[in-house]
Backbone as JSON Lines, residues from 0, in Angstrom:
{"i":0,"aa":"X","n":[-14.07,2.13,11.5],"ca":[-14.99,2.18,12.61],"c":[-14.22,1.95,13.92]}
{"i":1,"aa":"X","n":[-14.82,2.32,15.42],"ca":[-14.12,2.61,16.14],"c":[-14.5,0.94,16.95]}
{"i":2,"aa":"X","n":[-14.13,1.18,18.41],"ca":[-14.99,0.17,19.24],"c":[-15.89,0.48,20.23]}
{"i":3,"aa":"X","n":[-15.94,1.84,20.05],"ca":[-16.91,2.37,21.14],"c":[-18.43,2.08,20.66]}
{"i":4,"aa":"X","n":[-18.38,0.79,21.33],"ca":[-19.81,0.32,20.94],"c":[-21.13,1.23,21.64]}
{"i":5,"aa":"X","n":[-22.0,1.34,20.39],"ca":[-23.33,1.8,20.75],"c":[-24.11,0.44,21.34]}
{"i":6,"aa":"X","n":[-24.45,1.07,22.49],"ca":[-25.98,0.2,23.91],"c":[-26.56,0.34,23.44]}
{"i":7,"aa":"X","n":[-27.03,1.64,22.27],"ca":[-28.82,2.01,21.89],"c":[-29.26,2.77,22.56]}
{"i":8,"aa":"X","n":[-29.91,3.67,22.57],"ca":[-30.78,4.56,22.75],"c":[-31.64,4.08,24.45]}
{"i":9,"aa":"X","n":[-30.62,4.81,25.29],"ca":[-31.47,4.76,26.54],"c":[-31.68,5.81,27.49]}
{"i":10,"aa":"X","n":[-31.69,7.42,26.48],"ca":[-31.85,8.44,27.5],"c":[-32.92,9.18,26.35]}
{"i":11,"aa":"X","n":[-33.82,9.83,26.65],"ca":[-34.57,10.98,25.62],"c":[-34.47,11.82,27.03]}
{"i":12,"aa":"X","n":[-34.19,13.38,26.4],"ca":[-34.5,14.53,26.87],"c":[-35.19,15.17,26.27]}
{"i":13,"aa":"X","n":[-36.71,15.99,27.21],"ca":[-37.78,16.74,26.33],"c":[-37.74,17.82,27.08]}
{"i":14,"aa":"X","n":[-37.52,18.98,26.04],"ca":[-38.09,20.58,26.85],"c":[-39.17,20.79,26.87]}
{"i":15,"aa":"X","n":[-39.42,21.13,28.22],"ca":[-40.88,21.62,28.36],"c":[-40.91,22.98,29.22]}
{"i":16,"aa":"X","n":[-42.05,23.74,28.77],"ca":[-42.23,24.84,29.2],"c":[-42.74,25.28,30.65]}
{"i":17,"aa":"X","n":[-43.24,24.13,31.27],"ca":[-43.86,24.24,32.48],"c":[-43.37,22.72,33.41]}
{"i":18,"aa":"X","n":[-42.05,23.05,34.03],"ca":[-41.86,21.79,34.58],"c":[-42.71,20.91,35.43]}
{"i":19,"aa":"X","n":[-43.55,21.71,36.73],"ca":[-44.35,21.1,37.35],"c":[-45.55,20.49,36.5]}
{"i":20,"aa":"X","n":[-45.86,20.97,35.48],"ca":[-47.03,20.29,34.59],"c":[-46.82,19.15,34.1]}
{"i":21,"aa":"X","n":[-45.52,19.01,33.34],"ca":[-44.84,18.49,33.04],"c":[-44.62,16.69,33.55]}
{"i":22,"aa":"X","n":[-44.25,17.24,34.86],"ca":[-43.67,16.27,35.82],"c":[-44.84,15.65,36.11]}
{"i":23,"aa":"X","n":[-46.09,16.38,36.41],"ca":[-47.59,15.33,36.49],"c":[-47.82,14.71,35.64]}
{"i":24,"aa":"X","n":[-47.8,14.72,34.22],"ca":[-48.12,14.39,33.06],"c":[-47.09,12.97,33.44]}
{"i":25,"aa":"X","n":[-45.84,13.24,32.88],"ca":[-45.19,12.33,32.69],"c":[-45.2,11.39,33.46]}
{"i":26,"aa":"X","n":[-45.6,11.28,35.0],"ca":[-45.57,10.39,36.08],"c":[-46.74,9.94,35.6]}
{"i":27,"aa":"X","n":[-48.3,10.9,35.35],"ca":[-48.86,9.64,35.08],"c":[-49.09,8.66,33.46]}
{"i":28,"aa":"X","n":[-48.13,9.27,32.96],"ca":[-48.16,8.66,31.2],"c":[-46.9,7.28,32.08]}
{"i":29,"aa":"X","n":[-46.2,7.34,32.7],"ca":[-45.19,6.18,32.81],"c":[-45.84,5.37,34.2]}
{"i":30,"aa":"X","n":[-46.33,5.65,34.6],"ca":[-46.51,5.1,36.28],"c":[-45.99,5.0,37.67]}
{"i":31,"aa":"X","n":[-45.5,6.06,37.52],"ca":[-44.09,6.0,38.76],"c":[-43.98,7.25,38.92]}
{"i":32,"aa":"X","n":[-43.12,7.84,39.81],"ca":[-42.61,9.26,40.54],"c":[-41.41,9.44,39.87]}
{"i":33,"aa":"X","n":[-40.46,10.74,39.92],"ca":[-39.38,10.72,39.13],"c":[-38.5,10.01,39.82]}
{"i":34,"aa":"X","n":[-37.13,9.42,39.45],"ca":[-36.48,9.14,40.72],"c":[-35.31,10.45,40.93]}
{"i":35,"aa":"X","n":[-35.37,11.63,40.25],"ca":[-34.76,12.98,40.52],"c":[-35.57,13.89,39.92]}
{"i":36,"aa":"X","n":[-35.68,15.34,40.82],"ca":[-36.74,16.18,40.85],"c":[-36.35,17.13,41.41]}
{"i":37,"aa":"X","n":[-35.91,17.95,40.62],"ca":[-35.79,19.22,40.62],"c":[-35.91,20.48,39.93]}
{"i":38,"aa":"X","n":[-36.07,21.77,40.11],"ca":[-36.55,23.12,39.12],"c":[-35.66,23.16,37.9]}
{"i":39,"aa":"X","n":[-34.46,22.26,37.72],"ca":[-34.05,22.24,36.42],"c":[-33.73,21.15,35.46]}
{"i":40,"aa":"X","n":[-34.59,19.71,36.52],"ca":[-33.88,18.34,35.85],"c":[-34.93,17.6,36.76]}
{"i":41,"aa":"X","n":[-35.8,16.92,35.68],"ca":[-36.88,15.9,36.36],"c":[-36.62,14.31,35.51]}
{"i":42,"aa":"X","n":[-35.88,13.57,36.42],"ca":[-35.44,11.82,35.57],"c":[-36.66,11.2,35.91]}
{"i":43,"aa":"X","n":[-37.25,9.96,35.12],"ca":[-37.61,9.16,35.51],"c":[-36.87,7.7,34.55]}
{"i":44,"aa":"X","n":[-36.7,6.72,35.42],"ca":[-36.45,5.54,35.09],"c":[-37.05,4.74,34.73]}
{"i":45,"aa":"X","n":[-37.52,3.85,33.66],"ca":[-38.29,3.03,33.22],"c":[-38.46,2.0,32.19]}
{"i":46,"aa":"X","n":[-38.27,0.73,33.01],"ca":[-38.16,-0.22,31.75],"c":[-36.8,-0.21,31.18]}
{"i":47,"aa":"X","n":[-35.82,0.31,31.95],"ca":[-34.64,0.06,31.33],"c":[-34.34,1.77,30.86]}
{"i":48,"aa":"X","n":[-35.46,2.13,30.54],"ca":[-35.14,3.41,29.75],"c":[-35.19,4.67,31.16]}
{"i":49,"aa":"X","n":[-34.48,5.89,30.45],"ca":[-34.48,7.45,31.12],"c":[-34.69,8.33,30.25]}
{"i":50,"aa":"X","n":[-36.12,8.6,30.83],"ca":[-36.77,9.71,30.42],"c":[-36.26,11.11,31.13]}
{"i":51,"aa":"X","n":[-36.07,12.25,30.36],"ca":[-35.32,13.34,31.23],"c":[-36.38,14.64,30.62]}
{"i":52,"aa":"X","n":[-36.98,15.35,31.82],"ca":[-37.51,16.61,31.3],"c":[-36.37,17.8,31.96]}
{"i":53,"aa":"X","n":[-35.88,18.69,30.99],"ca":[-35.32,19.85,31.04],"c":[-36.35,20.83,30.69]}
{"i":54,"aa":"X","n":[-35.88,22.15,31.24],"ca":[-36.62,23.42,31.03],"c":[-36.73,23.5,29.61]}
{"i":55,"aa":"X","n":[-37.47,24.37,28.53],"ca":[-37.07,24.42,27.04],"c":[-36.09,25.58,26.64]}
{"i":56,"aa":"X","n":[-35.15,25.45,26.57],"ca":[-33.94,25.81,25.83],"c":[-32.93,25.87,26.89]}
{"i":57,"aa":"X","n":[-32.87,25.35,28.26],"ca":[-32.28,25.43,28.8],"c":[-31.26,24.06,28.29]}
{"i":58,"aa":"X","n":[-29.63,24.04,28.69],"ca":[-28.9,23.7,27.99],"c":[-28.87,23.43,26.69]}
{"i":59,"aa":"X","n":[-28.97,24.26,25.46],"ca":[-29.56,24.37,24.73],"c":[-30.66,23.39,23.94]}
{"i":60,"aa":"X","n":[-31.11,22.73,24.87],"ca":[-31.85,21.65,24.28],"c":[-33.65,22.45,24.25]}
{"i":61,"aa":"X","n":[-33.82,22.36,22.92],"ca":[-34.97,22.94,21.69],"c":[-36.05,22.09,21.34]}
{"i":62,"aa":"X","n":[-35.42,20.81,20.89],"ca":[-35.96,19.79,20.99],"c":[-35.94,18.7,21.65]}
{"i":63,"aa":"X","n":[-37.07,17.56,21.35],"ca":[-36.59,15.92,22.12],"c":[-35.05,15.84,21.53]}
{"i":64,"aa":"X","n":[-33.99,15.34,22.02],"ca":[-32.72,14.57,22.26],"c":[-32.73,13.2,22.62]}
{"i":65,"aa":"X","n":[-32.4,12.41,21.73],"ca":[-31.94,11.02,22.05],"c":[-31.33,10.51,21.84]}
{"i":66,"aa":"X","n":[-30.42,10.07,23.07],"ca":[-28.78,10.34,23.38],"c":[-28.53,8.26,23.54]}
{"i":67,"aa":"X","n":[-27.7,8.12,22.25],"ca":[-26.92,6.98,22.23],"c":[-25.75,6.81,23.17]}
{"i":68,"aa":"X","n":[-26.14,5.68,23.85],"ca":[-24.95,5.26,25.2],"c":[-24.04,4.4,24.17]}
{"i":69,"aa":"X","n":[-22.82,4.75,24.48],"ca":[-21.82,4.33,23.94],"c":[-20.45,4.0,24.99]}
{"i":70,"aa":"X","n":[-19.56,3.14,24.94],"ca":[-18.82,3.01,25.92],"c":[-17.18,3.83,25.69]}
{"i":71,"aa":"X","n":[-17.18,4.34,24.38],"ca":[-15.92,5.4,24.8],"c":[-16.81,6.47,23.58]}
{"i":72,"aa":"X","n":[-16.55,7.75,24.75],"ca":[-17.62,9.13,24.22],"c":[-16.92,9.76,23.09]}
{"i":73,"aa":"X","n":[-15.72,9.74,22.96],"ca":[-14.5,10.58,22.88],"c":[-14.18,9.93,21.0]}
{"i":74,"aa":"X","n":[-13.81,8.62,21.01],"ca":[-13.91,8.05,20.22],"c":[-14.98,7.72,19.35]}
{"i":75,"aa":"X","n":[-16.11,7.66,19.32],"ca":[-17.55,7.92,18.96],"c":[-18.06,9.49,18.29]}
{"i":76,"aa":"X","n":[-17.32,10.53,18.71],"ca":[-17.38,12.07,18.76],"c":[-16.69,11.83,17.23]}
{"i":77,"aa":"X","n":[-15.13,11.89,17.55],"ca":[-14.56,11.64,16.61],"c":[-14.97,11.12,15.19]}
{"i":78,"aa":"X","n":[-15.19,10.06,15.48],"ca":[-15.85,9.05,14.44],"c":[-17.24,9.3,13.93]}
{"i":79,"aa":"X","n":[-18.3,9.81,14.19],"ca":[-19.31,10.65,13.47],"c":[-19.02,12.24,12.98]}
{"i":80,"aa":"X","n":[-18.23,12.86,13.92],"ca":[-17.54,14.16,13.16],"c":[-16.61,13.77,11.82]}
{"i":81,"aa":"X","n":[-16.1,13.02,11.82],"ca":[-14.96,12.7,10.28],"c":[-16.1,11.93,9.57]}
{"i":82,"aa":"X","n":[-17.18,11.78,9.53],"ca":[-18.55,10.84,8.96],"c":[-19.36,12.35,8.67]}
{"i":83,"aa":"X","n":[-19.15,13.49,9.14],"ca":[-19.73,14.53,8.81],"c":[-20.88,15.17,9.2]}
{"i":84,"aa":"X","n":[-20.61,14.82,10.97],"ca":[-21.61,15.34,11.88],"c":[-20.53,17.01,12.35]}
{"i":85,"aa":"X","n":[-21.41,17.88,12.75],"ca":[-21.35,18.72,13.3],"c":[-21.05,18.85,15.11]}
{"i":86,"aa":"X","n":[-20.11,19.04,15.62],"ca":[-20.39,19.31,17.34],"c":[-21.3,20.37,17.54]}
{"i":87,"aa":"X","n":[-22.44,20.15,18.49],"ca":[-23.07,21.01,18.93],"c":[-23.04,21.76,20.1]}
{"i":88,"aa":"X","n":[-22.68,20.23,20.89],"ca":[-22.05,20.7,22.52],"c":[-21.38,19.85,23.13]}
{"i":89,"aa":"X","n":[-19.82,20.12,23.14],"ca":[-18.95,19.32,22.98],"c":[-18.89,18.48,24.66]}
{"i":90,"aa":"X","n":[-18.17,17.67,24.41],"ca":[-18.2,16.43,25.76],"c":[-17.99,17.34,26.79]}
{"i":91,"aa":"X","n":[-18.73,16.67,27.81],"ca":[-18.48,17.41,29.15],"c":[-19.12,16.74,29.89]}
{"i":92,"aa":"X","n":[-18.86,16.73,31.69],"ca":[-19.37,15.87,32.47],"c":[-20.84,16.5,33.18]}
{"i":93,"aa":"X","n":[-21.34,15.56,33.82],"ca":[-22.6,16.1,33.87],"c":[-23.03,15.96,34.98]}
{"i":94,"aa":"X","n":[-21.71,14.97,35.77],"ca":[-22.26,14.31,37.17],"c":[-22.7,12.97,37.02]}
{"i":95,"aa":"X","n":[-22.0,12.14,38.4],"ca":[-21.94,10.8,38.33],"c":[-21.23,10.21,37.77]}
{"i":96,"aa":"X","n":[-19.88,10.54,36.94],"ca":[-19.34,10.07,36.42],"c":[-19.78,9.95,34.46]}
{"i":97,"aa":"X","n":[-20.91,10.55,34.5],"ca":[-21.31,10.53,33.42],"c":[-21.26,11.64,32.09]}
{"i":98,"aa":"X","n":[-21.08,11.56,31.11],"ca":[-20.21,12.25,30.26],"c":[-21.45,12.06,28.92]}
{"i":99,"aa":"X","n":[-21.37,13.81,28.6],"ca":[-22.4,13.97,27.59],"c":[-22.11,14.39,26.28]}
{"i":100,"aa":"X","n":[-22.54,14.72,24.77],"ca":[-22.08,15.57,24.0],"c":[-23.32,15.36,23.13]}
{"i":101,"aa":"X","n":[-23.76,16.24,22.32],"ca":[-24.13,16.3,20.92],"c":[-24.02,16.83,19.33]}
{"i":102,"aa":"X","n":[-24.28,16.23,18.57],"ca":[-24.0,16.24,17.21],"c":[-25.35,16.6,16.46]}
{"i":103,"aa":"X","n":[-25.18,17.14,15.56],"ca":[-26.33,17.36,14.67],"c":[-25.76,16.76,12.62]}
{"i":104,"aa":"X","n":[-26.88,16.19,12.59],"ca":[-26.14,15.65,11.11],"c":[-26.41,15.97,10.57]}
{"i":105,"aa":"X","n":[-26.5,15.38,8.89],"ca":[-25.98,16.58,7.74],"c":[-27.59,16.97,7.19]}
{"i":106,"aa":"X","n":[-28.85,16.11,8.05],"ca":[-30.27,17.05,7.95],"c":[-30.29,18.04,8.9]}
{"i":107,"aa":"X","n":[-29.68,18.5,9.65],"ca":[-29.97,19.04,10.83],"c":[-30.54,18.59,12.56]}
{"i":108,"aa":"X","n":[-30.73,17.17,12.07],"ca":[-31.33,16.52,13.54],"c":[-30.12,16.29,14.68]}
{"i":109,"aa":"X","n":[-30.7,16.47,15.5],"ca":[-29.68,16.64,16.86],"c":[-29.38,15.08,17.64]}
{"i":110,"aa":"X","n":[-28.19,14.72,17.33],"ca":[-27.93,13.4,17.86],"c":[-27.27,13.56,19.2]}
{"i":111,"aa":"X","n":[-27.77,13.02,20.42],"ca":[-26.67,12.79,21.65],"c":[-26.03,11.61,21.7]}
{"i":112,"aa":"X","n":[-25.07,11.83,22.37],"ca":[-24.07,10.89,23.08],"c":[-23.81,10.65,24.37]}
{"i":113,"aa":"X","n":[-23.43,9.9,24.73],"ca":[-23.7,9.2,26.27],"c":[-22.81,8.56,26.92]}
{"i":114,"aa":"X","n":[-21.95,8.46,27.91],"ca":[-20.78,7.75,28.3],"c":[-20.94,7.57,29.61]}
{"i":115,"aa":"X","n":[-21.12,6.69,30.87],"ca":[-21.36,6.29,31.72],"c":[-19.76,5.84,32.15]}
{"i":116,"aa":"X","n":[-19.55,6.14,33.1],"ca":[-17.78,5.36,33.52],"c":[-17.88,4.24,34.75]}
């Protein structure tokens, strides 16, 4: 095992088909405004957690994604790929310093990863 410790689960990404619908819904299911809002990426912050609506299939994300923060991305990748995960979409930055990837395991469910610097 590596040391790139897992934080736990503090990002879900959901595709949705109609962002502005979307973005009403979710503001009023959480209570708050997004704190980023735009035609291809609506965040909201909450409770610790980030909720993220993407377009549906845009970056190939199909389904909900929920992306484990971990403190080295790279090492974590590694270490569930030799455990017999699949890369789906390999590390890359995303802005802010922040660094993404996902895996899908040996049912097919789509695991993210998360690296904050």
């Amino acid at each position: 095992m590596s040391d790139a410790a897992i934080q736990g689960i503090k990002t879900v990404l959901h595709p949705v088909a109609d962002m502005a619908a979307a973005r009403k819904l979710y503001a009023a299911l959480l209570g708050t405004e997004p704190q980023t809002d735009s035609e291809y990426y609506v965040g909201f912050d909450v409770a610790g957690q980030h909720i993220g609506l993407v377009p549906a299939g845009a970056q190939g994300v199909t389904s909900q994604v929920a992306y484990w923060h971990v403190s080295d991305l790279d090492a974590k990748l590694a270490e569930v790929t030799a455990a017999g995960a699949t890369v789906s979409s390999p590390a890359k930055e995303v802005g802010g310093g922040r660094r993404v990837a996902t895996v899908t395991d040996l049912d097919g469910n789509v695991l993210g990863l998360l690296q904050d610097s």
